[in-house]
C-alpha positions, 0 to 999 in steps of 0.5 A: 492524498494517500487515497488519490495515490492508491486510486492512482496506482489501481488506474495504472493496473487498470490502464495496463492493457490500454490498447484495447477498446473494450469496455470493462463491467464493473460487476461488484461494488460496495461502500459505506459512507463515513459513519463515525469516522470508519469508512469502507469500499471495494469493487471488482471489475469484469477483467480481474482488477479488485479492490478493498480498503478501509479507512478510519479517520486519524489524528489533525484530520488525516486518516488511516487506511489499509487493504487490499487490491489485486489485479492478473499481469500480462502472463495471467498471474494474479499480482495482490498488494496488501498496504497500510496508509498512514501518518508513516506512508503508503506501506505496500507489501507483496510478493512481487515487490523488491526487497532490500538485501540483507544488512552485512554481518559488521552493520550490527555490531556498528548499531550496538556501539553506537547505542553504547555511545549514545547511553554513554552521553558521547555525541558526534557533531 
């Protein structure tokens, strides 16, 4: 599943420019079959779009992956996404994604009292 939305994702990069009639080369690609339970793959196509990622097999038949794929934006700027998947998601990280505000000062000093409550056997029903 995590791997259909990461193919997902690179098909949107890809699709970005879907006016346009031309055919795309793919000019490299690599892939190791599943051996052990490590599997490997990544390609580069002839308009910029490259992907890596490699999976190892995880816990009740899943897997974990993690890598890399990048893609130039409409303004030719290079748009890279490294992620993790795993048993806690799809973790993406890059420079162009949106990062949450910081929490306000008092939000930790709430955390801290809470903990004691909690340590203290006090609960909230």
């Amino acid at each position: 599943m995590k791997f259909m939305i990461l193919i997902t994702l690179v098909a949107v990069a890809a699709a970005a420019d879907f006016d346009s009639r031309e055919h795309i080369p793919i000019v490299a690609e690599t892939r190791q079959e599943p051996v052990d339970g490590v599997s490997a793959s990544d390609f580069e196509a002839g308009n910029g779009i490259r992907f890596a990622q490699k999976a190892i097999a995880g816990a009740n038949g899943g897997s974990n992956a993690e890598g890399i794929f990048s893609y130039p934006d409409e303004f030719g700027n290079l748009i890279e996404v490294r992620y993790i998947a795993n048993e806690f998601g799809f973790q993406p990280q890059g420079a162009h994604l949106p990062v949450a505000p910081p929490a306000p000062a008092h939000v930790a000093e709430l955390l801290r009292i809470a903990e004691q409550q909690r340590a203290a056997g006090i609960t909230f029903e």
